[in-house]
VOPAVEX-540990 format. One record per atom (N, C-alpha, C): residue number from 1; residue in one letter; atom name; z, y, x. Coordinates in pm, whole numbers. Example, Ala and Ser with C-alpha at 12.3 -4.5 7.8 and 13.67 -1.06 7.14 Angstrom:
REM VOPAVEX-540990
+-----+-----+------+--------+--------+--------+
:   n : res : atom :     pz :     py :     px :
+-----+-----+------+--------+--------+--------+
:   1 :   A :    N :    780 :   -569 :   1319 :
:   1 :   A :   CA :    780 :   -450 :   1230 :
:   1 :   A :    C :    780 :   -330 :   1320 :
:   2 :   S :    N :    708 :   -225 :   1285 :
:   2 :   S :   CA :    714 :   -106 :   1367 :
:   2 :   S :    C :    787 :      3 :   1290 :
+-----+-----+------+--------+--------+--------+
REM end
This chain:
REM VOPAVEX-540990
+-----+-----+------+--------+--------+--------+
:   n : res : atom :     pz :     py :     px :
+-----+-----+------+--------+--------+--------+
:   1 :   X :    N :    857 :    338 :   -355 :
:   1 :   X :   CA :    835 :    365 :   -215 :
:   1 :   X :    C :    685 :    363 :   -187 :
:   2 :   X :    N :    625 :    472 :   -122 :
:   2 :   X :   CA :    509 :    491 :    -92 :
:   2 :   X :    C :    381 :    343 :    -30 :
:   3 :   X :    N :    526 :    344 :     62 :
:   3 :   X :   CA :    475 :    222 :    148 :
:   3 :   X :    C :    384 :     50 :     94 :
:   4 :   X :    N :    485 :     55 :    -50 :
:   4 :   X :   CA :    452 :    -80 :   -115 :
:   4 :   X :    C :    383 :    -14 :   -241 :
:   5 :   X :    N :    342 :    140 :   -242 :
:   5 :   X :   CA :    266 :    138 :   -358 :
:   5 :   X :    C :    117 :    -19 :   -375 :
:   6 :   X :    N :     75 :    -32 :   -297 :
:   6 :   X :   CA :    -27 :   -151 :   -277 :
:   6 :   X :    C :     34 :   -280 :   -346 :
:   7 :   X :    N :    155 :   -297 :   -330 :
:   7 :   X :   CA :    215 :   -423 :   -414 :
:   7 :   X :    C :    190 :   -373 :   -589 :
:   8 :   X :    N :    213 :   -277 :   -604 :
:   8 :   X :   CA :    233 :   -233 :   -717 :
:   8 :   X :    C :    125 :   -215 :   -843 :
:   9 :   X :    N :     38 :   -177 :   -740 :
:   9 :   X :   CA :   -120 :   -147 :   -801 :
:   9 :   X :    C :   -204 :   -259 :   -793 :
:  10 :   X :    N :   -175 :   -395 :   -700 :
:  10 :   X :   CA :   -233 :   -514 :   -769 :
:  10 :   X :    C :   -181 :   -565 :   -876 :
:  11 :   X :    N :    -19 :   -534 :   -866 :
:  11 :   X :   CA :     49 :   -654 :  -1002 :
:  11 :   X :    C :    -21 :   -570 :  -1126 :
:  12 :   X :    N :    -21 :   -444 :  -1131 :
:  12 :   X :   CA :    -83 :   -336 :  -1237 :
:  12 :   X :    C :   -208 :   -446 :  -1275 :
:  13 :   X :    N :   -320 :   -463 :  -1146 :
:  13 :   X :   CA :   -460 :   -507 :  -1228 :
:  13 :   X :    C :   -379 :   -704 :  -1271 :
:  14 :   X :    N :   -339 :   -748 :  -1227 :
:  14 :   X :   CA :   -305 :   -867 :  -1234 :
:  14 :   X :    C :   -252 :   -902 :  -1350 :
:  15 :   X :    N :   -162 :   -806 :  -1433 :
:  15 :   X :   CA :   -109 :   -779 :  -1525 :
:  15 :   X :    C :   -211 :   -759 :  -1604 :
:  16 :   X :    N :   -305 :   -703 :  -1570 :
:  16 :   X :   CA :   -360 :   -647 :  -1696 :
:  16 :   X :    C :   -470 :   -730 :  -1737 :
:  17 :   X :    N :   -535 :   -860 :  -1635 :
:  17 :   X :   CA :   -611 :   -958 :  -1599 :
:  17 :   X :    C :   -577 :  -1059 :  -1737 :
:  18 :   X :    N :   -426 :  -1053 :  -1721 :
:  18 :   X :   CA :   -361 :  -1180 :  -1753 :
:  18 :   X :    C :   -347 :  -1144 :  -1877 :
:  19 :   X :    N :   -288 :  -1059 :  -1942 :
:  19 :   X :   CA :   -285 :   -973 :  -2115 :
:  19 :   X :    C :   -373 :   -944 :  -2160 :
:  20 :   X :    N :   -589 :   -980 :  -2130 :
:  20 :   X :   CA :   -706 :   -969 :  -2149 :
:  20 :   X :    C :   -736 :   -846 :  -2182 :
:  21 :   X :    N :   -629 :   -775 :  -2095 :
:  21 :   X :   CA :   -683 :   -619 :  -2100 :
:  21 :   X :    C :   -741 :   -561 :  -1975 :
:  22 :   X :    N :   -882 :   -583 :  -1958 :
:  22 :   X :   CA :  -1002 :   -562 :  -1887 :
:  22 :   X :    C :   -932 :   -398 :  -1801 :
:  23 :   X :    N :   -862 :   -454 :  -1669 :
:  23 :   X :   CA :   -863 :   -315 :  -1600 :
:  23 :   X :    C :  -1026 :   -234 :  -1570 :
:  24 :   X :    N :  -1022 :   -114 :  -1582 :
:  24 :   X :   CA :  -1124 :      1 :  -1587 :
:  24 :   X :    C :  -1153 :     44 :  -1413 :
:  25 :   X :    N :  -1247 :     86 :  -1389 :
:  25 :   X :   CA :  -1308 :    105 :  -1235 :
:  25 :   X :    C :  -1201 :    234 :  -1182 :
:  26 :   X :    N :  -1158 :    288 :  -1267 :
:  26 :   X :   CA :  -1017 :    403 :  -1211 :
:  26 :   X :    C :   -878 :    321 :  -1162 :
:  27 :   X :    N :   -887 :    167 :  -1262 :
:  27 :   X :   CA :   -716 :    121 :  -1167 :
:  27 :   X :    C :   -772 :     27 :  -1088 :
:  28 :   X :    N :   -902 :    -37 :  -1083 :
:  28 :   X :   CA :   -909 :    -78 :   -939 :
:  28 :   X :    C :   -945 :    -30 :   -845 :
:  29 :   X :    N :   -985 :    118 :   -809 :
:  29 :   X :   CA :  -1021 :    231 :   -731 :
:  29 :   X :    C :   -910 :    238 :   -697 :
:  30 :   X :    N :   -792 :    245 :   -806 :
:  30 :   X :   CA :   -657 :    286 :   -750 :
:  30 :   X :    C :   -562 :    208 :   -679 :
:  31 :   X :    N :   -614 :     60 :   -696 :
:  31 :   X :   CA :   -580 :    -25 :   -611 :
:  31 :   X :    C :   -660 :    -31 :   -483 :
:  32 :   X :    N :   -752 :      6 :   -445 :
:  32 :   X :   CA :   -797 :    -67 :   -366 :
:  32 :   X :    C :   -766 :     69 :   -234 :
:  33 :   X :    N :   -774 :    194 :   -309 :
:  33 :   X :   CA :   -744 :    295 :   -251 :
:  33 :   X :    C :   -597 :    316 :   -186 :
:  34 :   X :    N :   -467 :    253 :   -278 :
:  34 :   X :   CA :   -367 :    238 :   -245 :
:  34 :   X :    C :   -345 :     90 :   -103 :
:  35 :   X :    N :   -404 :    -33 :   -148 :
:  35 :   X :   CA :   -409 :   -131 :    -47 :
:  35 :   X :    C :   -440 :    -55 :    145 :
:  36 :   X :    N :   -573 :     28 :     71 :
:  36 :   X :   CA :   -614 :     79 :    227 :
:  36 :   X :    C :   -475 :    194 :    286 :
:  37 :   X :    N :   -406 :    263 :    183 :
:  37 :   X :   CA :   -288 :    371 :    253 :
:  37 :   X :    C :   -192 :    273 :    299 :
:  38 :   X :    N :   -180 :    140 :    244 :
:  38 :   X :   CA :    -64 :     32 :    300 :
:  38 :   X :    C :    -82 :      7 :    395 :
:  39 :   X :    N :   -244 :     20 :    459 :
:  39 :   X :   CA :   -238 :    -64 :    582 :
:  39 :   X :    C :   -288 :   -202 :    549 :
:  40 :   X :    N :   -296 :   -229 :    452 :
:  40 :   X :   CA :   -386 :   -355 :    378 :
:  40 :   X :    C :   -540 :   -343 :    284 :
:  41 :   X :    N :   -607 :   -373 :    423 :
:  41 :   X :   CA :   -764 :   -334 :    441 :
:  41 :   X :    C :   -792 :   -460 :    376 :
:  42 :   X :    N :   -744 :   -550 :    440 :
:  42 :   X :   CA :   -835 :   -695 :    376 :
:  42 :   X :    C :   -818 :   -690 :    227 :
:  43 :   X :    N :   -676 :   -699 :    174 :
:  43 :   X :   CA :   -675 :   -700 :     25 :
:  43 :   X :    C :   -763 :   -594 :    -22 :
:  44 :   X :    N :   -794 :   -456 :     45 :
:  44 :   X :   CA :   -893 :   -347 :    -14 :
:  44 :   X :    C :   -976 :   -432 :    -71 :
:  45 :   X :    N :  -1062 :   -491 :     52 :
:  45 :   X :   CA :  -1156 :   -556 :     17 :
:  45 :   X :    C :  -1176 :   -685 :    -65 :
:  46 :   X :    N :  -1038 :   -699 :    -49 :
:  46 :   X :   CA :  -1035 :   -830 :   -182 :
:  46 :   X :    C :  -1056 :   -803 :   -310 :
:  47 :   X :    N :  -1006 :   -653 :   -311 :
:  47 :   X :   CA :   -961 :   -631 :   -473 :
:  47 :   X :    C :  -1119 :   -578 :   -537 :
:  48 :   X :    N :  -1226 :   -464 :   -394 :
:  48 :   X :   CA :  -1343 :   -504 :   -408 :
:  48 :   X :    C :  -1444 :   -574 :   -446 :
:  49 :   X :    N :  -1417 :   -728 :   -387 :
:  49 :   X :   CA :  -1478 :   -853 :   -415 :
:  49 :   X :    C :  -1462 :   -876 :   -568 :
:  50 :   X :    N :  -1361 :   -810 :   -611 :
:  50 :   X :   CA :  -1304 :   -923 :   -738 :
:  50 :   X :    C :  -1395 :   -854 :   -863 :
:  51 :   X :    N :  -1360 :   -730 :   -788 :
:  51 :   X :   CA :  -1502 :   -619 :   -937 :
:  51 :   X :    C :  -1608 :   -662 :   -872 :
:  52 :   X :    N :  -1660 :   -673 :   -760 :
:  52 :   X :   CA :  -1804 :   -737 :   -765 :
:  52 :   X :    C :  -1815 :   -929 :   -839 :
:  53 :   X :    N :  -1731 :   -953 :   -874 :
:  53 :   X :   CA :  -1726 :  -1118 :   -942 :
:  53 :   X :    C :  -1671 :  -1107 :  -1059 :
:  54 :   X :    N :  -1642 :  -1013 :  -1103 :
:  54 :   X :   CA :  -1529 :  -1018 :  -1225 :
:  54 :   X :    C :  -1564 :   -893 :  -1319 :
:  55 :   X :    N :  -1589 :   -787 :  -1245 :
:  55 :   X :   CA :  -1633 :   -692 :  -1335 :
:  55 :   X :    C :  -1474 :   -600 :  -1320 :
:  56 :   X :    N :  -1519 :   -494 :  -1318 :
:  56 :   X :   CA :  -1589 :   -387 :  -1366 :
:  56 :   X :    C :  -1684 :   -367 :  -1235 :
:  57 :   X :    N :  -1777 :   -332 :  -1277 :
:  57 :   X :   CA :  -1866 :   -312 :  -1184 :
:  57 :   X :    C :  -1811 :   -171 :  -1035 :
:  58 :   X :    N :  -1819 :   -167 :   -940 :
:  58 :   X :   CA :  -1774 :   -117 :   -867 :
:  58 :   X :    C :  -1869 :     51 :   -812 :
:  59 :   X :    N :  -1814 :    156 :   -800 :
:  59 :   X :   CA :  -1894 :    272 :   -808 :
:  59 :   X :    C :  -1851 :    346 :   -646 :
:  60 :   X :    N :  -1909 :    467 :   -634 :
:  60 :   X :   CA :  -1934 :    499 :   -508 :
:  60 :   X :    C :  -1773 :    536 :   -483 :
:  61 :   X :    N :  -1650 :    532 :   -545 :
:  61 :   X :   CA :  -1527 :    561 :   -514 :
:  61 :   X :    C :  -1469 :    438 :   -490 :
:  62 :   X :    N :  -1532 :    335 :   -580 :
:  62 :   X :   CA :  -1455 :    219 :   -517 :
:  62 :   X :    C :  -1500 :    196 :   -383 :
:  63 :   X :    N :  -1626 :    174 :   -314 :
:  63 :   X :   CA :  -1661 :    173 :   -170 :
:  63 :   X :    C :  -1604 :    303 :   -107 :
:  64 :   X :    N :  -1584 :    385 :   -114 :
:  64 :   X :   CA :  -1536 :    486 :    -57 :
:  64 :   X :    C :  -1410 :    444 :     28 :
:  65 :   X :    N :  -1327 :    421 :   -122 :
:  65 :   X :   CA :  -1176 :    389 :    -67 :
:  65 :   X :    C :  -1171 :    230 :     28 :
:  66 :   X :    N :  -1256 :    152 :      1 :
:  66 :   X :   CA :  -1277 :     29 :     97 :
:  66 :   X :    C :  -1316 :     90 :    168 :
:  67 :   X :    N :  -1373 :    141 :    237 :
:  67 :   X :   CA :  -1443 :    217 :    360 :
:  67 :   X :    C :  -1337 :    258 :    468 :
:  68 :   X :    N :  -1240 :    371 :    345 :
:  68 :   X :   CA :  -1154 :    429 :    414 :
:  68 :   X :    C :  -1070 :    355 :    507 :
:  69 :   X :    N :  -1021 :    245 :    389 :
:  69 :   X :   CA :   -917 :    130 :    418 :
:  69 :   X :    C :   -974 :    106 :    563 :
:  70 :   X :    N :  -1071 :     42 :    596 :
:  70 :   X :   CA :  -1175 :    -25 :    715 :
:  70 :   X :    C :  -1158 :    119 :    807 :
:  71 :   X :    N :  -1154 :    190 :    782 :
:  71 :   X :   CA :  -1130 :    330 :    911 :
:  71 :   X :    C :  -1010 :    300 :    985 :
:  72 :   X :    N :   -879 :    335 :    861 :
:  72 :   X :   CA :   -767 :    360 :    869 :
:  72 :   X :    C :   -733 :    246 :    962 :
:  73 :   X :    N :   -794 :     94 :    940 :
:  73 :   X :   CA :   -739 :    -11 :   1013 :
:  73 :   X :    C :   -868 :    -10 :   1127 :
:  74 :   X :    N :   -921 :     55 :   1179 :
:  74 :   X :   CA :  -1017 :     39 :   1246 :
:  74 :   X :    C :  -1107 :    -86 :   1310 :
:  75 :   X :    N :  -1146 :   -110 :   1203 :
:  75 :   X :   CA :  -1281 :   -236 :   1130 :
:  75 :   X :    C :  -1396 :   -166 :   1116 :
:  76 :   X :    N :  -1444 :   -111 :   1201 :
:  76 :   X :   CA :  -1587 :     24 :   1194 :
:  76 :   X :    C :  -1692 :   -116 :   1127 :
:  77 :   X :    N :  -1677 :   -241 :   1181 :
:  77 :   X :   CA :  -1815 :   -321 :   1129 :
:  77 :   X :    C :  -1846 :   -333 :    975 :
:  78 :   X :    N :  -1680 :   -374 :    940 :
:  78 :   X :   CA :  -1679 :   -388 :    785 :
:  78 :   X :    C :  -1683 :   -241 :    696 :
:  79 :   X :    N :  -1707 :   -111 :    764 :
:  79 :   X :   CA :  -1777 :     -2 :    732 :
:  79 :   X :    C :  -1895 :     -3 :    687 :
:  80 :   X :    N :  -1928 :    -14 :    837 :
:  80 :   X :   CA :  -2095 :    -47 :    835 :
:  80 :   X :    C :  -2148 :   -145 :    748 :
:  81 :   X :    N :  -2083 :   -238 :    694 :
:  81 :   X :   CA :  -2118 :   -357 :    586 :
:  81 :   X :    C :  -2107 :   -273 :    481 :
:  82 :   X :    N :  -2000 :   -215 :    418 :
:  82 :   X :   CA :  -1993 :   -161 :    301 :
:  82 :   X :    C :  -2124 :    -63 :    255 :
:  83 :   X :    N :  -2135 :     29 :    419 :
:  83 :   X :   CA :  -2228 :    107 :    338 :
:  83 :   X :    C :  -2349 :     77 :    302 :
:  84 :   X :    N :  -2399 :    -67 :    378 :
:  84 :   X :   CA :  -2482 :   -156 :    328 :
:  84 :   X :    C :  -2511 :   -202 :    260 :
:  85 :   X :    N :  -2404 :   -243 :    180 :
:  85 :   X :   CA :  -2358 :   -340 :     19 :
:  85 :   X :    C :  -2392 :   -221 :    -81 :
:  86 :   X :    N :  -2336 :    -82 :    -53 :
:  86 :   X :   CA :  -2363 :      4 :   -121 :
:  86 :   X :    C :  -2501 :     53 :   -138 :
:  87 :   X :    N :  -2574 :     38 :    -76 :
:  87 :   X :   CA :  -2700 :    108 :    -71 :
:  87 :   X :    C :  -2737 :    -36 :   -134 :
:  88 :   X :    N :  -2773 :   -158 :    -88 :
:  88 :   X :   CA :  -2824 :   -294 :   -162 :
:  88 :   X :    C :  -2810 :   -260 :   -361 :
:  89 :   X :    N :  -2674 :   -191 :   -352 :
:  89 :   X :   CA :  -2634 :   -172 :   -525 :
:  89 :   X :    C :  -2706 :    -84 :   -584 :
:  90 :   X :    N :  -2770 :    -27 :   -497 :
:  90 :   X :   CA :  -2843 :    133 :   -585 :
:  90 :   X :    C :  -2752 :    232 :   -607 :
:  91 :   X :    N :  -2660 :    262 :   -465 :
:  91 :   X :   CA :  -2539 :    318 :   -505 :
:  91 :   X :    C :  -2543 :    381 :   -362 :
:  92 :   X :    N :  -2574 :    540 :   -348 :
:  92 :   X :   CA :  -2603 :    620 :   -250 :
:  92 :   X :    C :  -2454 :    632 :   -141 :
:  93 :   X :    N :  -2473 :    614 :    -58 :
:  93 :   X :   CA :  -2329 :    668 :      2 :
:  93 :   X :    C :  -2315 :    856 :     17 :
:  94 :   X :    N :  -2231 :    871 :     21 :
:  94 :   X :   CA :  -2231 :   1010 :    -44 :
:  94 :   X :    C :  -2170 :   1070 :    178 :
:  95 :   X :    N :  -2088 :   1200 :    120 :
:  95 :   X :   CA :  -2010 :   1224 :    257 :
:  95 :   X :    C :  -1905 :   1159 :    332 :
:  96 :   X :    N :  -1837 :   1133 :    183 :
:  96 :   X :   CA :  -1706 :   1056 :    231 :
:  96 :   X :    C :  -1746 :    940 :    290 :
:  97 :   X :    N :  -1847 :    855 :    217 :
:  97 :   X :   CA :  -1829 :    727 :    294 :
:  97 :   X :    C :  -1903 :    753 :    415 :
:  98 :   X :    N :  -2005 :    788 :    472 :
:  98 :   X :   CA :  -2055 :    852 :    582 :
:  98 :   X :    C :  -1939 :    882 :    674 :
:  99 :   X :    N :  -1890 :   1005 :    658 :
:  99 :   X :   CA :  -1746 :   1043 :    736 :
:  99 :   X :    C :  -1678 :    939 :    777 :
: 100 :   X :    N :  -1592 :    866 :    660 :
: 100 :   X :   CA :  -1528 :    743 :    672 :
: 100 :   X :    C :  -1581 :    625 :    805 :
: 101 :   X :    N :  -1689 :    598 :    725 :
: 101 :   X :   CA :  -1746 :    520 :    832 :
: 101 :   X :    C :  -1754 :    543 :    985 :
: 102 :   X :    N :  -1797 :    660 :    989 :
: 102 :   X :   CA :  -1826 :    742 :   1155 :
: 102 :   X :    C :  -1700 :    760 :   1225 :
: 103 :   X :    N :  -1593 :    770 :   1128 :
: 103 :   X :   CA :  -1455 :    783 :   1188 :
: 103 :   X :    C :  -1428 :    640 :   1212 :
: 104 :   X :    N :  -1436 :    568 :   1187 :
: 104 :   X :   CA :  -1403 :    426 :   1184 :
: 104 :   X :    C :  -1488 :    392 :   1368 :
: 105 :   X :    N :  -1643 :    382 :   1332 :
: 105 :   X :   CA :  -1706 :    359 :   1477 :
: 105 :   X :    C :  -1631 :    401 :   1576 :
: 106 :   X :    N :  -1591 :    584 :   1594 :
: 106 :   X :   CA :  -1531 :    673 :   1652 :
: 106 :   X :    C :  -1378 :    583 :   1702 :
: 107 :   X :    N :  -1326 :    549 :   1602 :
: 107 :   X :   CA :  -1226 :    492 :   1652 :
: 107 :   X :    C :  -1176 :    344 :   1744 :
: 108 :   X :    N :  -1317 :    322 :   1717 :
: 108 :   X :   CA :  -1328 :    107 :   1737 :
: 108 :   X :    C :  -1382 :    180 :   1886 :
: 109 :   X :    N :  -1454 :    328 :   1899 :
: 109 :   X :   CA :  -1505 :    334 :   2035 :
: 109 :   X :    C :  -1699 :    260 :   2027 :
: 110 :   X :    N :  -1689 :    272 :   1896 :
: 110 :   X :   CA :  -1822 :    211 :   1914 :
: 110 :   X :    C :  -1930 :    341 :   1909 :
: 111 :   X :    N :  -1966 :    419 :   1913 :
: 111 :   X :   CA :  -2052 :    546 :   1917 :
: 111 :   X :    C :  -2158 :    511 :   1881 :
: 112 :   X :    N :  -2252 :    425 :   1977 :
: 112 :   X :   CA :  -2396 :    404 :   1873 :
: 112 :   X :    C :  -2353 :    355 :   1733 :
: 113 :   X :    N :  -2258 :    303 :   1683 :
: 113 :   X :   CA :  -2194 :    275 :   1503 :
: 113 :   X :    C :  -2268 :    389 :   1434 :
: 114 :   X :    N :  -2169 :    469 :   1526 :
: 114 :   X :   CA :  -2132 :    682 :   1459 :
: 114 :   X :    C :  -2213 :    693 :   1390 :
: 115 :   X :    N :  -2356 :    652 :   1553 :
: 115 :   X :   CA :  -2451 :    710 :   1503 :
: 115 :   X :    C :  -2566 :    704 :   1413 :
: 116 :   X :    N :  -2550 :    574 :   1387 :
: 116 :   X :   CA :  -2650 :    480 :   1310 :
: 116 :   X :    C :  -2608 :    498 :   1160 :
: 117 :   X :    N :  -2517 :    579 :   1104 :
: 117 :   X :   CA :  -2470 :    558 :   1014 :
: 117 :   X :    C :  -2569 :    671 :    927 :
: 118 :   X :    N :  -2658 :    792 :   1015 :
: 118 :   X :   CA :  -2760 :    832 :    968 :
: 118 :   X :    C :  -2880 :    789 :    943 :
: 119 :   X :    N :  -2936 :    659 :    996 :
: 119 :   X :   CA :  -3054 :    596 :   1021 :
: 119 :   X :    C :  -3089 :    562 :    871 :
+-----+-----+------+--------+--------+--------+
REM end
């Protein structure tokens, strides 16, 4: 079921944590990307946190899909953090996360957000 793909794609990295088989930046992208279609932004960002402490190091798709997650649940701030964290990494935000983000402000109603997301 679509809905609990997010259950599915943590036990995936959890599983694979636990059998010292080092999940790759594609299944926690795919978790974190799936958490945000659940409707579970915070775990996005949990599963985020965990490659920034744990490794694999996290790339402009893993912030992307945290980003999104933070739209979808309309959290425009924790946008605006990400694309922060991202740029701190040496890690450009590209369109998507831009977009993402601006849709997120757009939606919280915050407009100067939108707009700052060019500055």
């Amino acid at each position: 079921e679509k809905g609990h793909a997010w259950q599915q794609a943590l036990h995936v990295v959890a599983a694979m944590r636990e059998r010292k088989v080092g999940p790759d930046v594609i299944t926690h992208n795919t978790a974190i990307s799936a958490c945000g279609k659940g409707g579970q932004w915070e775990l996005s960002l949990a599963a985020l946190a965990q490659m920034l402490q744990r490794g694999p190091d996290p790339n402009e798709i893993s912030f992307n899909a945290a980003i999104k997650a933070c739209e979808i649940a309309r959290k425009w701030e924790w946008s605006l953090h990400l694309l922060e964290a991202m740029q701190c990494r040496l890690l450009v935000p590209n369109v998507i996360s831009c977009s993402a983000a601006m849709r997120a402000c757009v939606r919280g109603s915050v407009w100067q957000g939108a707009l700052g997301v060019f500055d």
